[in-house]
C-alpha positions as CSV (number, residue, x, y, z in Angstrom):
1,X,2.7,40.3,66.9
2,X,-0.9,40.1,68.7
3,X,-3.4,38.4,66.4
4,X,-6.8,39.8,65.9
5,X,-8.2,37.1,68.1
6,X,-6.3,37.4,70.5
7,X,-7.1,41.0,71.0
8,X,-10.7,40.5,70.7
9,X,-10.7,38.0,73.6
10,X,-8.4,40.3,75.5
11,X,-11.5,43.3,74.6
12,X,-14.5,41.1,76.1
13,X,-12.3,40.1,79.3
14,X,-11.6,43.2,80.0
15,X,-15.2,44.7,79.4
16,X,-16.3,41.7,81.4
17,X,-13.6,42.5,84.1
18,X,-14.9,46.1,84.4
19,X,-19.0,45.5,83.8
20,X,-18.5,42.9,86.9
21,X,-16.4,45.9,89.5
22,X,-19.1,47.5,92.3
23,X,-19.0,50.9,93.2
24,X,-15.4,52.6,93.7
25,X,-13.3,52.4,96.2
26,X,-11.3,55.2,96.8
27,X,-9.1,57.0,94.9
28,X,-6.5,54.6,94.0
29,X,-9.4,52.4,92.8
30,X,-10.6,55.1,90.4
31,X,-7.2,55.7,89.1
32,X,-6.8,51.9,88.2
33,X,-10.3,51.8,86.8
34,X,-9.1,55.1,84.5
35,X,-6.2,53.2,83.4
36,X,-8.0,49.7,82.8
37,X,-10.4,52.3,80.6
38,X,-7.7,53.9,78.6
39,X,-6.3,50.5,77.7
40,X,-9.3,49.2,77.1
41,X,-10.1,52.0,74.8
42,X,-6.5,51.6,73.5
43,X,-7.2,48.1,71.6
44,X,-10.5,48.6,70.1
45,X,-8.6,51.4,68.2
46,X,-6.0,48.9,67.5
47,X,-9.1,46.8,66.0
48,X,-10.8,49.3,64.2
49,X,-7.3,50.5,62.5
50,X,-7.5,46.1,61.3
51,X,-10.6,46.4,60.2
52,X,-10.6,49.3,58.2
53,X,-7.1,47.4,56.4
54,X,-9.7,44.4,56.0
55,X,-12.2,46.4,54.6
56,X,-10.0,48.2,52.3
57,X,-8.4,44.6,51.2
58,X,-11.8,43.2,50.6
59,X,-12.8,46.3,48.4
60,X,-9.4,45.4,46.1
61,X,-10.4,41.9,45.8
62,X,-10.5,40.8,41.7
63,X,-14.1,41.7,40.8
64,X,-16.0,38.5,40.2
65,X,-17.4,37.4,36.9
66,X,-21.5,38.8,36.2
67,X,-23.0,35.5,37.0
68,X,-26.0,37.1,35.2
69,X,-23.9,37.7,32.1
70,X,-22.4,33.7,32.6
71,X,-25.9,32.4,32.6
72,X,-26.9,34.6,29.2
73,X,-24.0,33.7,27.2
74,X,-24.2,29.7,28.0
75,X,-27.5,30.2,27.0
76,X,-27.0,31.9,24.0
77,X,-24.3,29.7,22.9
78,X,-26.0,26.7,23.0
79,X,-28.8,28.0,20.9
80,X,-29.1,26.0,17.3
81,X,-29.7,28.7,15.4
82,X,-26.9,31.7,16.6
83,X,-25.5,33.4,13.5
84,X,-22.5,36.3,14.1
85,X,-22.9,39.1,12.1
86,X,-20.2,41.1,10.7
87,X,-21.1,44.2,7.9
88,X,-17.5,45.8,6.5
89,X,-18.8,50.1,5.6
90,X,-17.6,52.5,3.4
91,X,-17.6,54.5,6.8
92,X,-19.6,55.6,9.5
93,X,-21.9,58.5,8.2
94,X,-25.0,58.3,6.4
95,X,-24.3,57.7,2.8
96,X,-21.5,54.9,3.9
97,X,-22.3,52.0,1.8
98,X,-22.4,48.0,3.0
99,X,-19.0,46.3,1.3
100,X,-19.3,42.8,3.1
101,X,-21.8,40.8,5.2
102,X,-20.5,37.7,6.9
103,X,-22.2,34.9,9.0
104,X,-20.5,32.4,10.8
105,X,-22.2,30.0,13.3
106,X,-20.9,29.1,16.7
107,X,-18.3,27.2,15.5
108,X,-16.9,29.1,13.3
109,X,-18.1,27.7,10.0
110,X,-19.0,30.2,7.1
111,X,-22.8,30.5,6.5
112,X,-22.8,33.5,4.7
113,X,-19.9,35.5,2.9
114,X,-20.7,38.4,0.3
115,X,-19.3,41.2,-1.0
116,X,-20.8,43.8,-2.5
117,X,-19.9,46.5,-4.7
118,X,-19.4,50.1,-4.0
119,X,-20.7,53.2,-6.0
120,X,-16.4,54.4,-5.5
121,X,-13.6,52.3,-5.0
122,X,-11.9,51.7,-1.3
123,X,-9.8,54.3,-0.2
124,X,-6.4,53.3,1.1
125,X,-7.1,53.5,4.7
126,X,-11.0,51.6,4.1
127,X,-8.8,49.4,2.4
128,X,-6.5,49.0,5.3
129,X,-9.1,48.7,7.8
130,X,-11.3,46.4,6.1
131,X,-8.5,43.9,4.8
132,X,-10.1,44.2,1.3
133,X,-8.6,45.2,-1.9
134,X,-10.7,46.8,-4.8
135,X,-9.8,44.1,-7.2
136,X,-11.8,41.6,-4.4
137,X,-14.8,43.5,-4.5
138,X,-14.9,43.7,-8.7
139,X,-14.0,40.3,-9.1
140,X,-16.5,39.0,-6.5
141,X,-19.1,41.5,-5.4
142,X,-22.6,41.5,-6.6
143,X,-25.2,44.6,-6.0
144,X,-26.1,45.3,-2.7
145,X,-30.0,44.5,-3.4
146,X,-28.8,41.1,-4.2
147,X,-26.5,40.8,-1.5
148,X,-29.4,41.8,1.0
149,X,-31.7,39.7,-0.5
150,X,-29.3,36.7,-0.1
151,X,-28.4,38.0,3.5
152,X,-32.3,37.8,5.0
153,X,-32.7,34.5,3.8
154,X,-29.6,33.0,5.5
155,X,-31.0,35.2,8.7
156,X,-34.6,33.8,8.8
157,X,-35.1,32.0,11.7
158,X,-31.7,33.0,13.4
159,X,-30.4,34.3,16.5
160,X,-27.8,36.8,15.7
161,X,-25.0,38.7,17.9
162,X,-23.5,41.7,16.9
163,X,-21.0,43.4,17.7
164,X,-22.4,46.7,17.9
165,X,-25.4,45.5,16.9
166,X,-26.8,49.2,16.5
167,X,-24.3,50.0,14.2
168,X,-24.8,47.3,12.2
169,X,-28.7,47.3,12.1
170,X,-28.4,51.2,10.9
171,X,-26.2,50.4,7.9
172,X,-28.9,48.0,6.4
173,X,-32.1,50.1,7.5
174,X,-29.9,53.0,5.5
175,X,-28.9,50.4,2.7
176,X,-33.0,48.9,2.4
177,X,-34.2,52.8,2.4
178,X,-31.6,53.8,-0.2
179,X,-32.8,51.0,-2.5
180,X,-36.0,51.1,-1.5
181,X,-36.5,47.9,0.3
182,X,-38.3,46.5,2.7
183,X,-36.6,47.0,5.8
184,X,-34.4,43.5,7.2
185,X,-36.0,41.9,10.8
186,X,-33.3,40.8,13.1
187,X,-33.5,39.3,15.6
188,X,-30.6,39.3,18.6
189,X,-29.0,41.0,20.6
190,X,-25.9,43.4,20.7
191,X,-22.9,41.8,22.3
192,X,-20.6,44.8,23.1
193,X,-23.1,45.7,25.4
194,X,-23.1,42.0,27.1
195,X,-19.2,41.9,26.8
196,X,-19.3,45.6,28.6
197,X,-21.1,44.5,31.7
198,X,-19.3,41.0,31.9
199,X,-15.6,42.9,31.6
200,X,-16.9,45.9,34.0
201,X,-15.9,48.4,31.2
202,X,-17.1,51.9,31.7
203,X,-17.1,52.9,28.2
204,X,-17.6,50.9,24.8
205,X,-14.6,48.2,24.7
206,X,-13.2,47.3,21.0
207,X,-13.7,43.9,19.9
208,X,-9.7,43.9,18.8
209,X,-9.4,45.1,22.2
210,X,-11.1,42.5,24.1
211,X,-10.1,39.4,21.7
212,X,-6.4,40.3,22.8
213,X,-7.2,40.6,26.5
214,X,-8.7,37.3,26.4
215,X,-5.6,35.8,24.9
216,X,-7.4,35.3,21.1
217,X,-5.9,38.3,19.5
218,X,-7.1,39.5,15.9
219,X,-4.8,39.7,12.9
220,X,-3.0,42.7,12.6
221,X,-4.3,45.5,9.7
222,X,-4.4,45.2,6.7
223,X,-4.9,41.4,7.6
224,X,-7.4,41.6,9.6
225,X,-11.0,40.5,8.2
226,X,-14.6,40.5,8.9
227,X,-14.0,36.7,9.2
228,X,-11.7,37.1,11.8
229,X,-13.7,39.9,13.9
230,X,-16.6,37.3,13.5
231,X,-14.2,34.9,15.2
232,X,-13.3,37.4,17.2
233,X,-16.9,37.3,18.5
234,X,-17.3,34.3,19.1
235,X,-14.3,34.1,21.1
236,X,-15.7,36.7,23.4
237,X,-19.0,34.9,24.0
238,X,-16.7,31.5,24.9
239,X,-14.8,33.4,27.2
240,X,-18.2,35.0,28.8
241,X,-19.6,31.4,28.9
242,X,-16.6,29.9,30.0
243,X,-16.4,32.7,33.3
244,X,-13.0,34.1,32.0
245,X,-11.4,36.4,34.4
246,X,-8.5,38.6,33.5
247,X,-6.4,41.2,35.2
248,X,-7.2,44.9,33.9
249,X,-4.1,45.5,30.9
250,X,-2.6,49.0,30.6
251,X,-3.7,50.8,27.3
252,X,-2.2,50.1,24.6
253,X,-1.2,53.1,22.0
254,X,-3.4,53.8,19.1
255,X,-2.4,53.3,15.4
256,X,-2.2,56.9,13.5
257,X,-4.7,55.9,10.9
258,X,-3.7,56.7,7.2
259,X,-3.4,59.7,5.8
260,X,-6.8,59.6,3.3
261,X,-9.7,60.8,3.5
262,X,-11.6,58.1,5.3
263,X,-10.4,58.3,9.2
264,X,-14.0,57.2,10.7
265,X,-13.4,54.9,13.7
266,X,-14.8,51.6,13.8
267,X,-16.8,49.5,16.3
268,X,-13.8,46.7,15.5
C-alpha cells in the first residue's frame, strides 16, 4: 500500500514535471499531457479522501482534561481552610426543612456534624434517601436555630465547596428567614458546576454518578450518608486535581423511588 508520503512526493514531481513542459507539441503531446493531468488529479483525491479519515480521527480523539479546571481544583485543594458542605432536606420545595449539616475538611476529618430536628418525622423514602432513621434525629438533633448558629461558627473564615452549592445556600436562606435570622455568609464556590466543565457534561452530573465513574463509588441507599457524599466530594476535587480522565460509561438505570409521598429528586 502507497504511504501518504510517498504520494505527496509523487504529487510535487509530477506538478514539477508538468510546471517545467514548454508549449505543446502536437497532438500526441497534448494527449500525454491530458493523461499526466488526470493522474495527477487522480492522487490528490486519493489525499484529500486520507485527510478527511485524519481529520475525522483527530476529531474522535479522548477529549483532554480542562487545564483551566486542573489549575482551580489544585488550587482550591491546597487551601488551609476548605470545608465540604453537605445539608440532608426534608425535600426540595419551599417549606422543606434542614435535617443534617456536615463539614469535613480535605482530608476527610469531621469538623462539623448536626442533626436537627424536624417539625414531622422522615418519611420512608426521606428516610431511605438520607440514610437517617427517626430515632437518630430524636435522640441526637437539636433545633435548627441552634444547629445554624453552631454551623456559621465552624464556617467563619472557610472556603467551602458544594455540591450544588445553590441548592444548599437556598435551604439556609429559607431556614434563617423561617426563624427569623440573620441570613448565613458563605463563602465558595459550587462544585457540580466545576466537576461539569472538567467531565464535559452537558447537563447537571450526580455526585453518586460521578464518584462511581471515578472509581470511588458511594454506599448504596439506605447506606448512603451525607458523610459519604461529603467524601464523595472530595473525591471529585482529587480526581479534578489529579487530571483524571475516563472513558464516557453507558447509563445506568434509575432506582424507582418508594412509594411515599416524598419522591423530590436530589442533587446527590
Amino acid at each position: 500500500m502507497t504511504t501518504i508520503p510517498v504520494i505527496v512526493q509523487a504529487v510535487l514531481n509530477d506538478l514539477h514535471q508538468e510546471k517545467s513542459l514548454g508549449p505543446v507539441q502536437g497532438i500526441s503531446d497534448l494527449l500525454a499531457r491530458q493523461q499526466r493531468r488526470q493522474h495527477l488529479l487522480n492522487q490528490i483525491q486519493q489525499l484529500e479522501k486520507e485527510a478527511q479519515s485524519l481529520r475525522s480521527q483527530a476529531r474522535n480523539l479522548p477529549t483532554l482534561p480542562p487545564l483551566k479546571s486542573i489549575q482551580w481544583a489544585q488550587s482550591v485543594r491546597a487551601m488551609p481552610n476548605l470545608m465540604f458542605l453537605e445539608v440532608d432536606t426534608t425535600g426540595l420545595h419551599e417549606d422543606a426543612e434542614i435535617i443534617r449539616l456536615v463539614l469535613l475538611n480535605i482530608h476527610g476529618q469531621t469538623l462539623f456534624d448536626c442533626l436537627a430536628i424536624p417539625s414531622q418525622p422522615l418519611s420512608k423514602s426521606l428516610v431511605t434517601i438520607t440514610g437517617l432513621t427517626n430515632a437518630e434525629i430524636q435522640a441526637a438533633g437539636i433545633p435548627i436555630v441552634e444547629a445554624l448558629s453552631k454551623l456559621c461558627k465552624v464556617m467563619q473564615g472557610a472556603y467551602v465547596l458544594s455540591y450544588n452549592l445553590d441548592f444548599d445556600l437556598g435551604k439556609l436562606r429559607e431556614a434563617t428567614q423561617r426563624h427569623q435570622l440573620s441570613e448565613i455568609t458563605l463563602i465558595g464556590e459550587d462544585l457540580m458546576a466545576r466537576a461539569m466543565s472538567y467531565f464535559h457534561q452537558s447537563s447537571y452530573p450526580k455526585l453518586e454518578g460521578l464518584c462511581k465513574q471515578i472509581g470511588q463509588p458511594l454506599p448504596s441507599q439506605p447506606h448512603q450518608t451525607a458523610l459519604d457524599r461529603a467524601r464523595g466530594q472530595i473525591a471529585v476535587l482529587n480526581a479534578i486535581a489529579d487530571m483524571f480522565v475516563s472513558l464516557p460509561s453507558a447509563p445506568t438505570p434509575q432506582d424507582t423511588p418508594a412509594e411515599d409521598e416524598d419522591t423530590d429528586d436530589h442533587p446527590f
